[in-house]
LOGUTOR-557085 format. One record per residue (C-alpha): residue number from 1; residue in three letters; z negated, y, x negated. Coordinates in Angstrom, 1 decimal, decimal comma. Layout:
# LOGUTOR-557085
  num  residuo      up   north    east
  NUM      ALA       Z       Y       X
...
***
This chain:
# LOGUTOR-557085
  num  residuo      up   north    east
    1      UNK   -18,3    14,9  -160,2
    2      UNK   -19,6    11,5  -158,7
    3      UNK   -23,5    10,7  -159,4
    4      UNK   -22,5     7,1  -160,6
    5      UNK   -19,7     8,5  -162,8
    6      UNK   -21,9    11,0  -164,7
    7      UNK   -24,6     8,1  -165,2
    8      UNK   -22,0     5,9  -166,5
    9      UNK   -20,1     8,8  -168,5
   10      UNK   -23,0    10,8  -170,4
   11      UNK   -24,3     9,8  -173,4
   12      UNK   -28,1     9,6  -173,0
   13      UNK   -29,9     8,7  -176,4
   14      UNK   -33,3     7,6  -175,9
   15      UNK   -35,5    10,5  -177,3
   16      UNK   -39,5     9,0  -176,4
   17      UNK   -40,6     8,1  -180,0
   18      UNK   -39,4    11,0  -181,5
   19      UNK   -41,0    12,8  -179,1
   20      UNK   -43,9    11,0  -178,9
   21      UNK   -44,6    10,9  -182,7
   22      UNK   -43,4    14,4  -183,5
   23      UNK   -46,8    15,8  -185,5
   24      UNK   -49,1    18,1  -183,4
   25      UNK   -49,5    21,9  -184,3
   26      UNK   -52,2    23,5  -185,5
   27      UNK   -54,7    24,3  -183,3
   28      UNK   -55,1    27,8  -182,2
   29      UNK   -58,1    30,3  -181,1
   30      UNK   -57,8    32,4  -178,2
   31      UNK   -60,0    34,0  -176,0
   32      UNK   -63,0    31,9  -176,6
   33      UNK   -61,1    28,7  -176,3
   34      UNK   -59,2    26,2  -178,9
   35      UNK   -55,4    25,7  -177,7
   36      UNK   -54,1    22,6  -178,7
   37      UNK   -52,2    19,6  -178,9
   38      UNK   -50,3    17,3  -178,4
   39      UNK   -53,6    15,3  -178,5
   40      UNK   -54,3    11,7  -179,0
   41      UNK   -56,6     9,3  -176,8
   42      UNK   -59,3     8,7  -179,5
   43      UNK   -59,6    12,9  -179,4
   44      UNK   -59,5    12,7  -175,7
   45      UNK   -62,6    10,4  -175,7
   46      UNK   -64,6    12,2  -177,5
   47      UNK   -64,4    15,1  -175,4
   48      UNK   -66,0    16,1  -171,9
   49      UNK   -64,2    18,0  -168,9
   50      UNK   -65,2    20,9  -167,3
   51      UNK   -66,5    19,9  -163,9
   52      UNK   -64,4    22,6  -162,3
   53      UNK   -61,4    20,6  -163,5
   54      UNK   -61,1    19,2  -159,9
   55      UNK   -58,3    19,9  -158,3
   56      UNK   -56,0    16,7  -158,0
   57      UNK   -58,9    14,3  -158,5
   58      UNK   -62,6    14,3  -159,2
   59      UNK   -63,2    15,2  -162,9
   60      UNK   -64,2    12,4  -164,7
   61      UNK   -61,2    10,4  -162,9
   62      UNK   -58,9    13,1  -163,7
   63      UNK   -60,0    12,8  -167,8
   64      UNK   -59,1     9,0  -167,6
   65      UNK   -55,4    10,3  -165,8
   66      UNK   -54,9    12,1  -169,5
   67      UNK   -55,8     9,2  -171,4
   68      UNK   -53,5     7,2  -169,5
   69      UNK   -50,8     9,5  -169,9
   70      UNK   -51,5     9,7  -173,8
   71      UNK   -50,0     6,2  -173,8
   72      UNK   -46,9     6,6  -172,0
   73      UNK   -43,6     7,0  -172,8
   74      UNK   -43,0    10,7  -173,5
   75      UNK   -47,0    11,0  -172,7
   76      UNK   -48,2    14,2  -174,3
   77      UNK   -51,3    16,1  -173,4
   78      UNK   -52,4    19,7  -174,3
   79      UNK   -55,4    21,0  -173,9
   80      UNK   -58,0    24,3  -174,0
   81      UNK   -61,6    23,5  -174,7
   82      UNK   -64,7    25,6  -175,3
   83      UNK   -66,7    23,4  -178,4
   84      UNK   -65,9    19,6  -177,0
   85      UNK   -65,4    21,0  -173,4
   86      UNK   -61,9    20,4  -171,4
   87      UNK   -61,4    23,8  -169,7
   88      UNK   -57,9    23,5  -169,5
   89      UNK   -55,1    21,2  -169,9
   90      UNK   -51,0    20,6  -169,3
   91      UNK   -49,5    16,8  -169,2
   92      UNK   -46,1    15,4  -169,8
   93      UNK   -44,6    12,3  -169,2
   94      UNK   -41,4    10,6  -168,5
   95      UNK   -40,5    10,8  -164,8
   96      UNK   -40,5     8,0  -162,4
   97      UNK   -37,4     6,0  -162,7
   98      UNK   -37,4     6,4  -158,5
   99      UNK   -34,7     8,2  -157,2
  100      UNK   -32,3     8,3  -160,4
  101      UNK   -35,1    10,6  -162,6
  102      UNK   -35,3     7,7  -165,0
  103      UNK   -32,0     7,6  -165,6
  104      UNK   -32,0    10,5  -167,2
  105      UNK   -33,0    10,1  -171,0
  106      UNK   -33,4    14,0  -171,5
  107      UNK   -36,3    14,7  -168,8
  108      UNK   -39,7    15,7  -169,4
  109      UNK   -42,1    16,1  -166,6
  110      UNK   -44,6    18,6  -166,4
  111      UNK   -47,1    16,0  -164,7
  112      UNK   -50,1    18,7  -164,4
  113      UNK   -51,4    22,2  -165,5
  114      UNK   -54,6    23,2  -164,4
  115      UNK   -57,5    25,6  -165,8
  116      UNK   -61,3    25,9  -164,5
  117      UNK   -62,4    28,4  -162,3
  118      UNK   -64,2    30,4  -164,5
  119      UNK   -61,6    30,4  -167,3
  120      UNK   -58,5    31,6  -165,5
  121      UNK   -59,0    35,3  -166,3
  122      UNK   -58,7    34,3  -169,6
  123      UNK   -55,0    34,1  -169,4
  124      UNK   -55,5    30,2  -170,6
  125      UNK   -52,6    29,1  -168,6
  126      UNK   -50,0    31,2  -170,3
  127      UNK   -51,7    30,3  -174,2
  128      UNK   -51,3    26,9  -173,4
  129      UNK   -47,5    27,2  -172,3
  130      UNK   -46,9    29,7  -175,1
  131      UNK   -48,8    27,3  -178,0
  132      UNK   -46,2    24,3  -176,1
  133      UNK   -42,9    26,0  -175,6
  134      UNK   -43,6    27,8  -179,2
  135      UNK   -42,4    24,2  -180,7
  136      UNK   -39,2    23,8  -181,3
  137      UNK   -39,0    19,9  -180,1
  138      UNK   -38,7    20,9  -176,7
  139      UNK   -35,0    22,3  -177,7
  140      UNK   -33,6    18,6  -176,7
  141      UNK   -35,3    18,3  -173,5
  142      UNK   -34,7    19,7  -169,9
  143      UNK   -38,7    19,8  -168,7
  144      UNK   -39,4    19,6  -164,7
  145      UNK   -42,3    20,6  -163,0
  146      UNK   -43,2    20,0  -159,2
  147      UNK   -44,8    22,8  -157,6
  148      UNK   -46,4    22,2  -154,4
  149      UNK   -48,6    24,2  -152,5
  150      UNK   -50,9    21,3  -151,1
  151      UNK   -52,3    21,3  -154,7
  152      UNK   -53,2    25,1  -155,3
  153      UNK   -56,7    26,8  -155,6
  154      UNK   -55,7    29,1  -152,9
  155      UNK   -59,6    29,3  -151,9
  156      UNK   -60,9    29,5  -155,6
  157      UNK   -58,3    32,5  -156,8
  158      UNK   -58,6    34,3  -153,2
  159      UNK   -54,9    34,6  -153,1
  160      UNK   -52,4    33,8  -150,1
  161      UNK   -49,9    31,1  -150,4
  162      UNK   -47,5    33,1  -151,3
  163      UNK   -49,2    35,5  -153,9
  164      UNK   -50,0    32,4  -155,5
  165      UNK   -46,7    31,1  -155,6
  166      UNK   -45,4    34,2  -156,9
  167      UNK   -47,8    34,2  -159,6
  168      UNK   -47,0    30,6  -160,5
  169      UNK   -43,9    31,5  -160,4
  170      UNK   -44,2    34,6  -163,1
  171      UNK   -46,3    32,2  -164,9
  172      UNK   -43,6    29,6  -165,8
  173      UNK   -40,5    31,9  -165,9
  174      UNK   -42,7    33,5  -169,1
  175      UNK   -41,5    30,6  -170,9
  176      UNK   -37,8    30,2  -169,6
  177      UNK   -38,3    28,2  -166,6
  178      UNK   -36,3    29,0  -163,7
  179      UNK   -36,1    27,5  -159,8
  180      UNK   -33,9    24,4  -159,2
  181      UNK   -32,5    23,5  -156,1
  182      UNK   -33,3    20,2  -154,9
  183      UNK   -33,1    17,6  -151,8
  184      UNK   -36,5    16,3  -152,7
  185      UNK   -38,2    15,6  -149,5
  186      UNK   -41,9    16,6  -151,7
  187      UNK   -40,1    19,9  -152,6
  188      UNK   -37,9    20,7  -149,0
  189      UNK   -40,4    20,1  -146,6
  190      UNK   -41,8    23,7  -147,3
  191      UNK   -40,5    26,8  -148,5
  192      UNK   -43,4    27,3  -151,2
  193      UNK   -42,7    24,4  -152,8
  194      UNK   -40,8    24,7  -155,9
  195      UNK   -38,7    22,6  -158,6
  196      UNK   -38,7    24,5  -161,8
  197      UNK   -36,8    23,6  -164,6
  198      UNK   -36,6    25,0  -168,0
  199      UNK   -33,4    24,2  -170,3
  200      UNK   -33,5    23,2  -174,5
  201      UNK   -31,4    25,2  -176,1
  202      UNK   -29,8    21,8  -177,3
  203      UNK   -29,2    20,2  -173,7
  204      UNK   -25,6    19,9  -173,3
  205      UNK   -23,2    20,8  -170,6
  206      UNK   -22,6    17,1  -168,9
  207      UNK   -26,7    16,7  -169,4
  208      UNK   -27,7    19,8  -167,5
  209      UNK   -25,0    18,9  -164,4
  210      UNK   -26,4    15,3  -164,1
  211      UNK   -30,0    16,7  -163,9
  212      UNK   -28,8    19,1  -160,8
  213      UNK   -26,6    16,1  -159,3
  214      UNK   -30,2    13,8  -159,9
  215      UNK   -31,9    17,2  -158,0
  216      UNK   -29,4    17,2  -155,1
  217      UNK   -29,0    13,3  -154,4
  218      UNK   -32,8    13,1  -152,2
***
């Protein structure tokens, strides 16, 4: 079926304030670290990040990203911290209305995951995405995640390209996400790069094919 058709054709009900105001879950202790969220801006600013929270952008910068994101449509932040240190975080957000994404009322991106250095063996990454996926909002919502390998520690976990896109790749397929084929020219122009997309249990049929004609139409 046609791009334009399915657009035109699908029912998309606009889902951003009752995702955005659904109640946050209880907090939760593991390893040393408080796993929580979605978290508000006011929280966010009375918090500091790790300085080995580095990875897209220097630190501070990168805590001013979150707060940003707090306030956008779909915005939701989670986060791992050590007392009223950042260790750890995941973002969400509403895609970019470029290249038909916006047009599409049931996407949720995964904007960034990242965990400090000295935290990874703690398994952090895979609390936080348990604690998140654990919630049963995310049952309406295809969720899409960019995975590119210009953006991983390869020096800080001493693993090669593709060990760590393996492990990423064990990582998010723990909570249901799988590999999507896409035209993206971020995602195509090398073979480690991944789209992963993980499936509510709610999305429909027609919603699901529009998200892989959006993937395809690059």
């Amino acid at each position: 079926m046609a791009l334009g058709i399915l657009l035109k054709n699908t029912a998309l009900v606009d889902q951003t304030k009752i995702l955005y105001n659904t109640a946050p879950a209880f907090p939760i202790f593991r390893r040393g670290a408080v796993i929580e969220g979605p978290v508000e801006g006011e929280k966010l600013q009375t918090l500091q990040i790790c300085r080995q929270l580095g990875n897209f952008r220097p630190p501070d910068i990168q805590l001013q990203a979150l707060l940003r994101i707090c306030g956008l449509p779909l915005g939701r932040v989670y986060i791992a911290r050590c007392h009223n240190t950042i260790v750890g975080y995941i973002a969400f957000h509403k895609p970019d209305d470029e290249h038909y994404w916006g047009f599409h009322d049931s996407l949720v991106e995964m904007g960034a995951i990242e965990v400090s250095e000295k935290w990874r063996r703690c398994h952090i990454a895979t609390d936080l995405l348990q604690y998140i996926f654990d919630h049963s909002i995310w049952g309406k919502y295809i969720v899409i995640g960019f995975h590119c390998y210009r953006h991983w520690d390869l020096k800080g976990t001493n693993l090669s390209l593709w060990q760590y896109r393996d492990m990423l790749h064990r990582l998010m397929t723990r909570v249901d996400f799988m590999p999507a084929f896409t035209t993206l020219y971020d995602i195509a122009a090398h073979p480690a790069n991944m789209l992963m997309a993980r499936r509510g249990a709610q999305v429909s049929g027609n919603d699901w094919l529009l998200f892989k004609e959006i993937a395809a139409s690059f």
